[in-house]
C-alpha atoms as a printed R data frame, in Angstrom:
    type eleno elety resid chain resno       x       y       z
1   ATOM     1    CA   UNK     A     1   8.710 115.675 166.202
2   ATOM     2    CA   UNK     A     2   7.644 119.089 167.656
3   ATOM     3    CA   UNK     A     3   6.255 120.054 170.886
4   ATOM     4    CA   UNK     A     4   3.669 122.950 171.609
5   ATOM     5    CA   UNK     A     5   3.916 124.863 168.147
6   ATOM     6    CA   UNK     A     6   7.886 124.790 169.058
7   ATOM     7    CA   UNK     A     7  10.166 124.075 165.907
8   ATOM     8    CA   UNK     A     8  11.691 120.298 165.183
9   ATOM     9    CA   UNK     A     9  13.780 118.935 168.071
10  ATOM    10    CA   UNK     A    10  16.819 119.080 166.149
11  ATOM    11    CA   UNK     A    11  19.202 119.451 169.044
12  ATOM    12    CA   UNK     A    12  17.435 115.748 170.333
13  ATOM    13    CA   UNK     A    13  17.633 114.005 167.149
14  ATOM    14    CA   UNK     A    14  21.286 115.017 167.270
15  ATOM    15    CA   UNK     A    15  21.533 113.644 171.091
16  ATOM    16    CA   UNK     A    16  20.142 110.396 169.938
17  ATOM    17    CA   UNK     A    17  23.257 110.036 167.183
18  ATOM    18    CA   UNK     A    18  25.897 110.712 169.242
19  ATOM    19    CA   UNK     A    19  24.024 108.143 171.983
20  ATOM    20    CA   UNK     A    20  24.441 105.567 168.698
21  ATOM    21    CA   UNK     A    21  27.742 106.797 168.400
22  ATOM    22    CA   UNK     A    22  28.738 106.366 172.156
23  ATOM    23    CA   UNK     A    23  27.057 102.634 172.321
24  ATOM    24    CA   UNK     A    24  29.090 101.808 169.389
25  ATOM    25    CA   UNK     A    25  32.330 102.794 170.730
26  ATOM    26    CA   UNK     A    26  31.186 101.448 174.364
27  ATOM    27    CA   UNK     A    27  30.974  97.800 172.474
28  ATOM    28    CA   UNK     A    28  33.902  98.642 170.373
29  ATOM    29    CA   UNK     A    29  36.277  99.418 173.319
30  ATOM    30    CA   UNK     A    30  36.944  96.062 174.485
31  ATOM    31    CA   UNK     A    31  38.735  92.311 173.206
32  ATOM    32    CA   UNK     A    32  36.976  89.813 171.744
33  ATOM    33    CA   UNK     A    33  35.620  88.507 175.419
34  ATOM    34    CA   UNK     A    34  34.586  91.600 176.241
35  ATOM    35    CA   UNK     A    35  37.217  92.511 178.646
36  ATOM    36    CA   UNK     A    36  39.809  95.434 178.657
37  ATOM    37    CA   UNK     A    37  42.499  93.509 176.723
38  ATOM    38    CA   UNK     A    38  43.363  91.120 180.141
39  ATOM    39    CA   UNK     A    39  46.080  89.792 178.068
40  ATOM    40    CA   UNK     A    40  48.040  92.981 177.099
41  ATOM    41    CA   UNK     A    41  50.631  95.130 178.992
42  ATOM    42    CA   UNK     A    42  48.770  97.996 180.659
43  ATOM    43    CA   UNK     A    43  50.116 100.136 178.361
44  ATOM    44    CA   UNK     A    44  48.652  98.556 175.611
45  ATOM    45    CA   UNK     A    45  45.470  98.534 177.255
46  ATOM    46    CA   UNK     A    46  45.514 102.486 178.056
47  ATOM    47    CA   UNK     A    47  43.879 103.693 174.842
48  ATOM    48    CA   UNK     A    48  41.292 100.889 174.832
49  ATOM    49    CA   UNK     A    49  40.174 101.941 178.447
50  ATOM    50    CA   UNK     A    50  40.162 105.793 177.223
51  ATOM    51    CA   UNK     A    51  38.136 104.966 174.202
52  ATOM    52    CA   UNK     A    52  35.689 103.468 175.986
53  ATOM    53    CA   UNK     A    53  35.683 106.660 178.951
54  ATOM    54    CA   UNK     A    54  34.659 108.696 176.072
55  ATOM    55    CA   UNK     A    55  31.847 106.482 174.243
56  ATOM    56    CA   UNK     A    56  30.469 106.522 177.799
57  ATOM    57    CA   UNK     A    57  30.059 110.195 177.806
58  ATOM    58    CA   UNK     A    58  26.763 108.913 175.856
59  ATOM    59    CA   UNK     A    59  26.010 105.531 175.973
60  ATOM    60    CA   UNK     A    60  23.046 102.984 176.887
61  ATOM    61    CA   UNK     A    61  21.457 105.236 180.082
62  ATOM    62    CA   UNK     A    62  21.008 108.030 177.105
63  ATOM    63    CA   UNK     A    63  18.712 105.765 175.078
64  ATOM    64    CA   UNK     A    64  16.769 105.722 178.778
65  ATOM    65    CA   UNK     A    65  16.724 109.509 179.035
66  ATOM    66    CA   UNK     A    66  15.544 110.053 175.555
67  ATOM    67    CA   UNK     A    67  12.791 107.210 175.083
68  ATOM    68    CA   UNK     A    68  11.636 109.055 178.776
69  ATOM    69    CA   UNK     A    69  11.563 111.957 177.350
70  ATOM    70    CA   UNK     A    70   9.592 110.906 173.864
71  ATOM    71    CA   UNK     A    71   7.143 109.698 176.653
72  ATOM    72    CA   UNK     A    72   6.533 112.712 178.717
73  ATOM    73    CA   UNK     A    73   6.031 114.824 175.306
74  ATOM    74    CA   UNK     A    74   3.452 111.612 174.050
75  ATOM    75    CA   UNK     A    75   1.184 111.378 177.428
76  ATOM    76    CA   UNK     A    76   1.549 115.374 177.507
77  ATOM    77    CA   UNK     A    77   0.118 115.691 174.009
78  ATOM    78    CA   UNK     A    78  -3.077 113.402 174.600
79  ATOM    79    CA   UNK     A    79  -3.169 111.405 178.054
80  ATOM    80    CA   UNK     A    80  -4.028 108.011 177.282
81  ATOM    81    CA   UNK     A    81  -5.580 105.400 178.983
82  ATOM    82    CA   UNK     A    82  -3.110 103.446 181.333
83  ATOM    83    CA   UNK     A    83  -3.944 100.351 179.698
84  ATOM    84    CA   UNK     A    84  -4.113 101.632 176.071
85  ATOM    85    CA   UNK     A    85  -0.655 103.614 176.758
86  ATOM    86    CA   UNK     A    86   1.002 100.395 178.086
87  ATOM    87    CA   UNK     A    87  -0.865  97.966 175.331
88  ATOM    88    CA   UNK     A    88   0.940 100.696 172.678
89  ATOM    89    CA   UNK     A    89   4.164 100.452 174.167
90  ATOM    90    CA   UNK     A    90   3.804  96.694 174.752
91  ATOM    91    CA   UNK     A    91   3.562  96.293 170.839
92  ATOM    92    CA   UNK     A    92   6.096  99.064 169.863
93  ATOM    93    CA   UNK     A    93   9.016  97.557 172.042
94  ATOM    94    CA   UNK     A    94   8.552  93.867 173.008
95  ATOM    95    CA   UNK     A    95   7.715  92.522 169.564
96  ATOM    96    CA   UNK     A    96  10.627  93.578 167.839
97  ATOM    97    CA   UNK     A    97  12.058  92.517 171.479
98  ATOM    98    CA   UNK     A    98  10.911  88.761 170.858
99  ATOM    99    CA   UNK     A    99  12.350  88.686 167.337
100 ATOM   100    CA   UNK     A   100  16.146  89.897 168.440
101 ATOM   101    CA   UNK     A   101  15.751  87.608 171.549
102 ATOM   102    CA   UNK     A   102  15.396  84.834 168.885
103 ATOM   103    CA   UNK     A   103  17.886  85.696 166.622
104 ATOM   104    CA   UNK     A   104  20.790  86.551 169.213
105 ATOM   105    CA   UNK     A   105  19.856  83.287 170.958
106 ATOM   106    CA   UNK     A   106  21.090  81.457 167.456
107 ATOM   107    CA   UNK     A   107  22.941  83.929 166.152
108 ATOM   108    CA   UNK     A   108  25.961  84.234 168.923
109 ATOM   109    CA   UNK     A   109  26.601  80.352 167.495
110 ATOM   110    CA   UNK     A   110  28.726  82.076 164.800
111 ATOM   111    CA   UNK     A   111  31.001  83.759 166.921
112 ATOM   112    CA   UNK     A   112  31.187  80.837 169.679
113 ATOM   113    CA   UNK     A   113  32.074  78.293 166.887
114 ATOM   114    CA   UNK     A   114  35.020  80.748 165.798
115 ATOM   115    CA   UNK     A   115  36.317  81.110 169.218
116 ATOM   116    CA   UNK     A   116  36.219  77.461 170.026
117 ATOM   117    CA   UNK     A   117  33.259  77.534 172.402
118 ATOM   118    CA   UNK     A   118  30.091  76.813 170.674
119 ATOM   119    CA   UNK     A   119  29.495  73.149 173.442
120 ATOM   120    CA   UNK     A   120  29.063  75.310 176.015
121 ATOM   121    CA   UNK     A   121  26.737  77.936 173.913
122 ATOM   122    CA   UNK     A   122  24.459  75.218 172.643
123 ATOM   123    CA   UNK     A   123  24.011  74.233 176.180
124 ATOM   124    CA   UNK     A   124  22.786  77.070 177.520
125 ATOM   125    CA   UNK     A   125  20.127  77.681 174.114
126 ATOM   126    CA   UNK     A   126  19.061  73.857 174.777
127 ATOM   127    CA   UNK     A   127  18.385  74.514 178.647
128 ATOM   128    CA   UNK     A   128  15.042  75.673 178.783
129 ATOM   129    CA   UNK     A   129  15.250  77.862 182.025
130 ATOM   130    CA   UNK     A   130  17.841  80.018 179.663
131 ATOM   131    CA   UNK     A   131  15.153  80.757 177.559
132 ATOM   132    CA   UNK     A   132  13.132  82.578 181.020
133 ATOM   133    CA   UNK     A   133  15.846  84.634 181.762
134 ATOM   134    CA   UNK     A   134  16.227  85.460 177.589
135 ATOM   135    CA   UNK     A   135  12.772  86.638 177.673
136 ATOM   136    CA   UNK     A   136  12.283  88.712 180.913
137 ATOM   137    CA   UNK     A   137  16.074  89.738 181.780
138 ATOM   138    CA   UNK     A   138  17.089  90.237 178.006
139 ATOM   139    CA   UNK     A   139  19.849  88.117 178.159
140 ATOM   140    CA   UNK     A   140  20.273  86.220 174.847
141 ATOM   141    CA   UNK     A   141  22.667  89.028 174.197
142 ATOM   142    CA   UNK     A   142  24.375  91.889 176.230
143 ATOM   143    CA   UNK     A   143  22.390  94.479 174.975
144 ATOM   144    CA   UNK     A   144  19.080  93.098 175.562
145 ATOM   145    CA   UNK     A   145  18.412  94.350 178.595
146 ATOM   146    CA   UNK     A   146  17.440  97.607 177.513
147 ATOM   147    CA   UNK     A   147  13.713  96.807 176.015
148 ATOM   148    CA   UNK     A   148  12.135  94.992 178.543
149 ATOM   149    CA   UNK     A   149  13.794  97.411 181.337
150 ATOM   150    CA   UNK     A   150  12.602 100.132 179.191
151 ATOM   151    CA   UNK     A   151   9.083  98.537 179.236
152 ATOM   152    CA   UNK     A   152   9.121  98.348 182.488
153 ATOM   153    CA   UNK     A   153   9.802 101.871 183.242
154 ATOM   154    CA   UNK     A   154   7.002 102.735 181.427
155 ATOM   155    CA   UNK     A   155   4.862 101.281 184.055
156 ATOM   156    CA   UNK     A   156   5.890 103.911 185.913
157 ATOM   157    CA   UNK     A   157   4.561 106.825 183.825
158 ATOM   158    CA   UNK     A   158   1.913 107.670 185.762
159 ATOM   159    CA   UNK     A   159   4.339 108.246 188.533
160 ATOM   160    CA   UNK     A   160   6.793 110.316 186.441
161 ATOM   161    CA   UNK     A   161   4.414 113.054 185.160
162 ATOM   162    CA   UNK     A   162   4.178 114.954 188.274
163 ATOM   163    CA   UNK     A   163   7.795 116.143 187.630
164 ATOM   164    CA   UNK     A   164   6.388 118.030 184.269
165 ATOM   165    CA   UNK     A   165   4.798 120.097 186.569
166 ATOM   166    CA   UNK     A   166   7.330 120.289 189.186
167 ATOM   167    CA   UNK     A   167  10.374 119.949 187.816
168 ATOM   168    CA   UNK     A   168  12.414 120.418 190.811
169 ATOM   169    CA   UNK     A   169  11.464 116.203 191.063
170 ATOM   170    CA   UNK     A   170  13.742 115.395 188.614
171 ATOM   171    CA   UNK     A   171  16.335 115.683 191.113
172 ATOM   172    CA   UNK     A   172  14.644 112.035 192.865
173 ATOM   173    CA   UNK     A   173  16.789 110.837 190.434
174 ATOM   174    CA   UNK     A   174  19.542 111.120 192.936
175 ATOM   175    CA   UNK     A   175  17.365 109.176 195.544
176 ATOM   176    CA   UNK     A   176  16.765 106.524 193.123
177 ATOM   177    CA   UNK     A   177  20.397 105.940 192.377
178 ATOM   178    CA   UNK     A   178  21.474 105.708 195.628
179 ATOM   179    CA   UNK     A   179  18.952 103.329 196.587
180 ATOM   180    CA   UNK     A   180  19.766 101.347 194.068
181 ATOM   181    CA   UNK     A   181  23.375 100.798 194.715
182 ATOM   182    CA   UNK     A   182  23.080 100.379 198.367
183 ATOM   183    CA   UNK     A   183  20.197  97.865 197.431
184 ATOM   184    CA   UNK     A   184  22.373  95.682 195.121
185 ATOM   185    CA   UNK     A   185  25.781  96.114 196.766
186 ATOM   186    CA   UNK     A   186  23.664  94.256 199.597
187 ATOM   187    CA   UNK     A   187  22.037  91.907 197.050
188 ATOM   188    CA   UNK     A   188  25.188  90.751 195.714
189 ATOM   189    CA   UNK     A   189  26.945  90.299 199.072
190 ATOM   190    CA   UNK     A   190  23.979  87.478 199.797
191 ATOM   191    CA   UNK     A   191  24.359  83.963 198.985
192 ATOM   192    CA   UNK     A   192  21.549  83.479 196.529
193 ATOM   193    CA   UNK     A   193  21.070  80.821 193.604
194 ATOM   194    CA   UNK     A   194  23.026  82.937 190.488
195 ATOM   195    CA   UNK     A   195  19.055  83.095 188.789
196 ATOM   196    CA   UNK     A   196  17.171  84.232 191.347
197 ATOM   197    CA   UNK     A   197  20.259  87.160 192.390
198 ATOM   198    CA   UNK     A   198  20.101  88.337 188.404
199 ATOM   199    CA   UNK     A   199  15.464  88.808 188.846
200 ATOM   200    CA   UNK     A   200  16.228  90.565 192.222
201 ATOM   201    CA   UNK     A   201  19.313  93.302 190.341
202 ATOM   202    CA   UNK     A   202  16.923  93.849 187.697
203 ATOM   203    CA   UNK     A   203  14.143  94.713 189.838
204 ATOM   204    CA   UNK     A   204  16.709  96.974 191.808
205 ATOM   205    CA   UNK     A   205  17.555  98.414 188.463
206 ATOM   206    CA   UNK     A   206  14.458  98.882 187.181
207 ATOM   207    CA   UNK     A   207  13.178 100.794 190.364
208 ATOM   208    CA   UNK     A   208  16.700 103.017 190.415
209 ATOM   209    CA   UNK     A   209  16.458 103.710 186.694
210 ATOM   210    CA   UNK     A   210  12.527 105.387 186.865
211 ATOM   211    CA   UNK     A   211  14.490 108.165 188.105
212 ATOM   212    CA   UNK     A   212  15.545 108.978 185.314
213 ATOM   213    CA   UNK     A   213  12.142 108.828 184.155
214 ATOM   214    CA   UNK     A   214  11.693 111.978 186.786
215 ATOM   215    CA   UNK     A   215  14.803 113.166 185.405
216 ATOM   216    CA   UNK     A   216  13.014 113.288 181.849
217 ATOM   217    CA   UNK     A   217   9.967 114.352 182.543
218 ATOM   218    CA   UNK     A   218  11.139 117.292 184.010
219 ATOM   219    CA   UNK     A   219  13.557 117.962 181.113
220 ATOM   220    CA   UNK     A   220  10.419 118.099 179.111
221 ATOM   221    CA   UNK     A   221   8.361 120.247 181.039
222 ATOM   222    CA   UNK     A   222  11.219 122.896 181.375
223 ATOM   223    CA   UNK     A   223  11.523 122.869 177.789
224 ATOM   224    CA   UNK     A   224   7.771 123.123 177.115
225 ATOM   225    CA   UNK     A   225   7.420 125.419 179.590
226 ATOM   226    CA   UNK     A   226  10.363 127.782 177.154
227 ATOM   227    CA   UNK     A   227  13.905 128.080 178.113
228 ATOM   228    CA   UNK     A   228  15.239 131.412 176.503
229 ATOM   229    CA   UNK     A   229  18.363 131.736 174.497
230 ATOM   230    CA   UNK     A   230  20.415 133.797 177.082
231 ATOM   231    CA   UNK     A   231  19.576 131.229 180.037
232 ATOM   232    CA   UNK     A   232  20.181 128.284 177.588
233 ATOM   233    CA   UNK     A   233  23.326 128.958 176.642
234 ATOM   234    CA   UNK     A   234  24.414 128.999 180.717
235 ATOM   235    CA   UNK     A   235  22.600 125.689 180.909
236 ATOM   236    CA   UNK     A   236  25.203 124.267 177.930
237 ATOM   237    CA   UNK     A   237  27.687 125.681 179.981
238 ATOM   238    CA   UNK     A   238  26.901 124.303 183.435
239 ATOM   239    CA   UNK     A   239  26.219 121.198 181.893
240 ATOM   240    CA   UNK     A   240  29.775 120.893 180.101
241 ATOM   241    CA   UNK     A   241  31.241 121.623 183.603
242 ATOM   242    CA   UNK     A   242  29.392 118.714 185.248
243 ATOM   243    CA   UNK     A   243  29.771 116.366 182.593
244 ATOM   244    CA   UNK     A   244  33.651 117.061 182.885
245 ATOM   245    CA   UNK     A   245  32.870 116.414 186.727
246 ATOM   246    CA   UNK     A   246  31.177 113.478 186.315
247 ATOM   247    CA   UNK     A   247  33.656 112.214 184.117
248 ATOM   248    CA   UNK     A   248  36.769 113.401 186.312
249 ATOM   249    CA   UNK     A   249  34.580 111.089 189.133
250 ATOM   250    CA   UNK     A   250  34.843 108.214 186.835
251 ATOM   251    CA   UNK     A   251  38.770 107.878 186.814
252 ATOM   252    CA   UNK     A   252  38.963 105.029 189.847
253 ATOM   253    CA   UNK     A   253  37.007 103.181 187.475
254 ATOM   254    CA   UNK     A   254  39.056 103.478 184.534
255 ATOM   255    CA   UNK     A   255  41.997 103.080 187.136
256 ATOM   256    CA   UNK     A   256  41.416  99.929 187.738
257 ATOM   257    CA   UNK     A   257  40.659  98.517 184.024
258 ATOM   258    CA   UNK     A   258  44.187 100.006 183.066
259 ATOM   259    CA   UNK     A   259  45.777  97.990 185.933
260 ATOM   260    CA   UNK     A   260  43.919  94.851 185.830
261 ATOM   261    CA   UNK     A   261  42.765  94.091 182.812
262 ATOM   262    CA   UNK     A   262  39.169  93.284 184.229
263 ATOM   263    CA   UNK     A   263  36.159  95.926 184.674
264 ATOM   264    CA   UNK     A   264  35.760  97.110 188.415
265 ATOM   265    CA   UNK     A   265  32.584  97.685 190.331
266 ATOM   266    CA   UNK     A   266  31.101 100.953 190.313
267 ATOM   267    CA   UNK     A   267  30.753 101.771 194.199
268 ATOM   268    CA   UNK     A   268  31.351 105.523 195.191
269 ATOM   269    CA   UNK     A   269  31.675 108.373 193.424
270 ATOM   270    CA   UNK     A   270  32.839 106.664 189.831
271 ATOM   271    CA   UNK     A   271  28.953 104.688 190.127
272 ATOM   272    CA   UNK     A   272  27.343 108.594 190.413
273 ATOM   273    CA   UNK     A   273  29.255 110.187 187.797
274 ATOM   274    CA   UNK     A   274  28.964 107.438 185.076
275 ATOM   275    CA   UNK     A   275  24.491 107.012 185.993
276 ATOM   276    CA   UNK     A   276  24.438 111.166 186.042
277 ATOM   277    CA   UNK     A   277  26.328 111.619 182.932
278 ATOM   278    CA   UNK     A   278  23.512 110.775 180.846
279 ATOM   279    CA   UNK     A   279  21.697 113.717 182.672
280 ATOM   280    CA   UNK     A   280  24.481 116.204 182.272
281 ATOM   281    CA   UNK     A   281  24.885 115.557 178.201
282 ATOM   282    CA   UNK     A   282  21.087 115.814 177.931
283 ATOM   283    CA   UNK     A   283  21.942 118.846 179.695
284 ATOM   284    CA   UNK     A   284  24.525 119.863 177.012
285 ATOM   285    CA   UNK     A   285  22.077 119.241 173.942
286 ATOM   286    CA   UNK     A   286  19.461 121.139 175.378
287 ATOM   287    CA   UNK     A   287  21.384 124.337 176.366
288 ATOM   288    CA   UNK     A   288  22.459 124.322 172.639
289 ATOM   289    CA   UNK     A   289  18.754 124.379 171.273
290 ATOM   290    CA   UNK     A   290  19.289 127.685 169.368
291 ATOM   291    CA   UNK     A   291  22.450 126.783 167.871
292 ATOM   292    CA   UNK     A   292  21.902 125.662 164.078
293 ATOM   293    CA   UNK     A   293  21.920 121.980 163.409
294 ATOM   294    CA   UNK     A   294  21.515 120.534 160.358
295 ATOM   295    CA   UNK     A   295  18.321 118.514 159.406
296 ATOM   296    CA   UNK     A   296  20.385 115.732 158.660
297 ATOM   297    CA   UNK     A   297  20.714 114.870 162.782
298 ATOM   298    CA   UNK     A   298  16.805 113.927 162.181
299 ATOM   299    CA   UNK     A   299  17.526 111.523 158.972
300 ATOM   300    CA   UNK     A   300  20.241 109.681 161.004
301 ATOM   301    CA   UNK     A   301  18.359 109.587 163.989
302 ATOM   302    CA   UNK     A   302  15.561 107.510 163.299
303 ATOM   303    CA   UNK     A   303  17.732 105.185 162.785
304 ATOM   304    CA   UNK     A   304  19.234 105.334 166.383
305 ATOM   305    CA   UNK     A   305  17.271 102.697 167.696
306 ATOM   306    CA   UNK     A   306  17.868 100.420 164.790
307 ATOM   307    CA   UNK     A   307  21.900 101.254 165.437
308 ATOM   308    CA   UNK     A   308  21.447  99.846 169.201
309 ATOM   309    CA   UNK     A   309  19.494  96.528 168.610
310 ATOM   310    CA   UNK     A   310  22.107  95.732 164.944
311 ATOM   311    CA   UNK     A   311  25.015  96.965 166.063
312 ATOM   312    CA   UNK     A   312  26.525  93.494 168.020
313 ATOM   313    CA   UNK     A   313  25.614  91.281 165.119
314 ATOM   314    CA   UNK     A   314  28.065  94.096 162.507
315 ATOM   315    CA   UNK     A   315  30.651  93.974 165.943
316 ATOM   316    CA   UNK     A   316  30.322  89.695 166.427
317 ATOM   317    CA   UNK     A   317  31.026  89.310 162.348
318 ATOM   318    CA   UNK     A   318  33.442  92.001 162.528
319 ATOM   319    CA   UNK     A   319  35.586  89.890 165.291
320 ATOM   320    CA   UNK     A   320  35.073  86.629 163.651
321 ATOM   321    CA   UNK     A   321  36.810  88.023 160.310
322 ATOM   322    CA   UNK     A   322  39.263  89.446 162.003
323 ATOM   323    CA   UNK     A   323  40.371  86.182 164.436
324 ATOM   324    CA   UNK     A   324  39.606  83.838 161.656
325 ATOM   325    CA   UNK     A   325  41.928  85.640 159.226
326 ATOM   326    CA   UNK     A   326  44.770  86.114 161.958
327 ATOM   327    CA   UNK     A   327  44.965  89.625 161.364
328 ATOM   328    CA   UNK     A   328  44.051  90.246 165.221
329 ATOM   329    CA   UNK     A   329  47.478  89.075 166.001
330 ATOM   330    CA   UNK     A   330  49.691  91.495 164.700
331 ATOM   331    CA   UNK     A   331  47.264  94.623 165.594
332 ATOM   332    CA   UNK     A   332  47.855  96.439 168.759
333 ATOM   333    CA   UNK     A   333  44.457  96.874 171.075
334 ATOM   334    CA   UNK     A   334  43.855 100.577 169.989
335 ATOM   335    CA   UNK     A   335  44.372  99.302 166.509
336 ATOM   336    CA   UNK     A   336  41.688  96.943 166.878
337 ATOM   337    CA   UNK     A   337  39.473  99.488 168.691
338 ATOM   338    CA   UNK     A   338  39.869 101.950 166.142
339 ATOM   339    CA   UNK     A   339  39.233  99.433 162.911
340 ATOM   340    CA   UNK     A   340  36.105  97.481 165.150
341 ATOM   341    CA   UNK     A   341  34.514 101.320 165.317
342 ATOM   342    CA   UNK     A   342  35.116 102.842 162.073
343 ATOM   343    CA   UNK     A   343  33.503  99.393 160.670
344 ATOM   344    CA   UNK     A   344  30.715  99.292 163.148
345 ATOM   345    CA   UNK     A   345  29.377 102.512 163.041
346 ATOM   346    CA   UNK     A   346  28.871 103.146 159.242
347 ATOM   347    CA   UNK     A   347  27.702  99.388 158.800
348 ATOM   348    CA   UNK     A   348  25.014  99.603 161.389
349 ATOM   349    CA   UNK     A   349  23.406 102.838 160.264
350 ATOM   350    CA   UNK     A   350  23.615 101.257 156.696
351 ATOM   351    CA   UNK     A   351  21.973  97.913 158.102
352 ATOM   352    CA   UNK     A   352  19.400  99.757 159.881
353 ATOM   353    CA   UNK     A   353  18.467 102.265 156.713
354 ATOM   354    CA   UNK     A   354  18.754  98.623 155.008
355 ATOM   355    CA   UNK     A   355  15.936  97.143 157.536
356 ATOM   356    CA   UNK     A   356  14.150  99.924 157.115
357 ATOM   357    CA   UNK     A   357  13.563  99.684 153.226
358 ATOM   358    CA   UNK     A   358  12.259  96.349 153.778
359 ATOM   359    CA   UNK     A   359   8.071  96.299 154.465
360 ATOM   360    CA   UNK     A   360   8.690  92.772 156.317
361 ATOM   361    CA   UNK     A   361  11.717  93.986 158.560
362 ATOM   362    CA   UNK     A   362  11.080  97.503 159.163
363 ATOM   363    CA   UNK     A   363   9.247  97.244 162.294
364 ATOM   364    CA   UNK     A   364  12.138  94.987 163.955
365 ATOM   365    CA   UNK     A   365  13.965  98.046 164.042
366 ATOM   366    CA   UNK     A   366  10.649 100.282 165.414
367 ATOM   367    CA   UNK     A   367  10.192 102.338 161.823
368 ATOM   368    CA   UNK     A   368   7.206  99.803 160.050
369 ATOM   369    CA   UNK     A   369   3.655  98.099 161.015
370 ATOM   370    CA   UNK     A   370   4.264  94.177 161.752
371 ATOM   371    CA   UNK     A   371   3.360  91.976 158.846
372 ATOM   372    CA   UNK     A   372  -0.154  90.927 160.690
373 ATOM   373    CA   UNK     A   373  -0.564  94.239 160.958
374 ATOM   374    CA   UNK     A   374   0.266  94.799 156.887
375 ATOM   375    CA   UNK     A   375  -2.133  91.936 156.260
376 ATOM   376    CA   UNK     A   376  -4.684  93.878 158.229
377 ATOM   377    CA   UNK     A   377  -4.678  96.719 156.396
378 ATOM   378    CA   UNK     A   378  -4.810  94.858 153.137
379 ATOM   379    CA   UNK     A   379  -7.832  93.549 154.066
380 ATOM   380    CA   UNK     A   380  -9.501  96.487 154.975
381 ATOM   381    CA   UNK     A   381  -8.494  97.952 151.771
382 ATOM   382    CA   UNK     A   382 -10.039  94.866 149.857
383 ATOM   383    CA   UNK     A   383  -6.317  94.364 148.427
């Protein structure tokens, strides 16, 4: 992974770990609803909420900035066709995307039988219209989203590349942002048919989020362009001071989790300091290009992507042994927190190096050919 005779990207392999790291702990923060412990004291809930401030310093928006970024170097390298560039991207993301849709669809059965709810899961998998929104929204589980938004943004590429050549664009991404949450702050004050609302966010989304496509693209081009080692290290350190900003802007947020039990709304400053942070810790990695990371960042990270789309199936099992058993009752929220991670984590990388091993699986996880596409080669070989 190198860029214009420039050395391995070390310092982004090691971004995208600590973005598998941070969606990890995002997923790992919460009870077994998904909710900041709604049932505890709020001092039970304080270290819960704080765990999942920090796994936010890099979460899902990162795996945005970076796939961006992979992008801009790709059409940079050899500008494609439009059609061949989205046909490539079409097969790289929503294949494996069809497969997890599938398997999260059936596979969330396991946990809703444990909890006592599977009636009302099977309803929604035998209601066909659930199916629509599974497909195009991503919603068969809560981390779907992120392919076919991804996708999406690719669309926009064409649109994006001008900021490798200006770079001062990548600051649209604070247009886009704002649009966006004045857009669906509107949306959701509307009395529209729950369906319809969800296509019309997503949209909104999808046209806030290509700024960070900007916000990429111009990351790359001031890297290709050569940032030198004196005027890096003041970008690591501007970029610590606004992701402490950003997360100091968060704290209403937070604020209100500790109180209530329930998640807020993002509205004012806590929605611009949790969609810039992404920025900022891109920010961070690439003012510390020149320090001296270890090659082992780049083994672990191509398995980053495998991390994201595994790691709810290693959480949903992890829950289920832990209600099932009744060991959830005598363990305090941060208890549960802290044994959900340090479980997670290791046993997603080691799923994902698993996937990867196997010639029929690999390319659910992005690192293998599809098995028509094995087949194809066979042939060609006379095998």
């Amino acid at each position: 992974m190198s860029g214009g005779g420039k050395p391995r990207l070390l310092w982004f392999d090691a971004n995208r770990v600590f973005a598998a790291m941070g969606v990890v702990l995002i997923h790992s923060s919460t009870d077994f609803a998904g909710q900041p412990f709604a049932n505890a004291d709020p001092d039970a809930r304080l270290l819960p909420v704080f765990f999942r401030s920090l796994g936010e310093f890099s979460g899902s928006e990162m795996f945005f900035m970076f796939s961006l970024f992979l992008m801009a170097m790709r059409v940079d390298k050899k500008m494609p066709a439009y059609g061949t560039a989205i046909g490539q991207q079409a097969k790289r993301l929503l294949v494996p995307f069809a497969f997890w849709v599938v398997f999260y669809a059936f596979f969330r059965m396991i946990k809703a039988d444990a909890f006592g709810y599977a009636p009302y899961m099977w309803d929604q998998i035998t209601d066909a219209k659930n199916w629509v929104g599974y497909f195009i929204l991503g919603k068969s589980q809560y981390h779907m989203h992120f392919l076919p938004t991804l996708f999406a943004l690719f669309l926009f590429f064409p649109v994006m590349r001008i900021a490798t050549r200006y770079p001062v664009m990548g600051f649209t991404v604070l247009l886009t942002l704002g649009v966006m949450n004045s857009a669906q702050a509107f949306v959701w004050g509307l009395d529209l048919e729950p369906a319809l609302r969800d296509y019309i966010v997503r949209a909104l989304k999808i046209f806030g989020y290509v700024g960070y496509g900007f916000a990429a693209f111009a990351i790359y081009g001031l890297w290709k362009d050569g940032i030198p080692r004196g005027e890096s290290r003041l970008i690591r350190r501007a970029a610590f001071y606004l992701a402490g900003l950003a997360y100091v802007s968060t704290m209403p947020f937070y604020g209100v989790a500790y109180e209530t039990g329930a998640w807020g709304v993002r509205g004012g400053w806590d929605f611009y300091g949790h969609f810039l942070m992404p920025i900022c810790i891109f920010f961070v990695f690439l003012g510390g290009q020149f320090l001296q990371w270890s090659s082992r960042w780049s083994v672990l990270a191509q398995y980053s992507f495998g991390v994201y789309l595994v790691h709810p199936l290693v959480i949903d099992l992890f829950d289920v042994a832990l209600f099932t058993s009744g060991a959830s009752a005598y363990m305090a929220p941060w208890a549960i927190v802290l044994t959900r991670f340090a479980v997670a984590l290791p046993a997603s990388f080691a799923l994902a190096w698993g996937l990867s091993k196997v010639a029929l699986l690999a390319w659910t996880i992005g690192l293998g050919p599809t098995p028509w596409e094995q087949r194809k080669s066979r042939s060609k070989a006379g095998v």
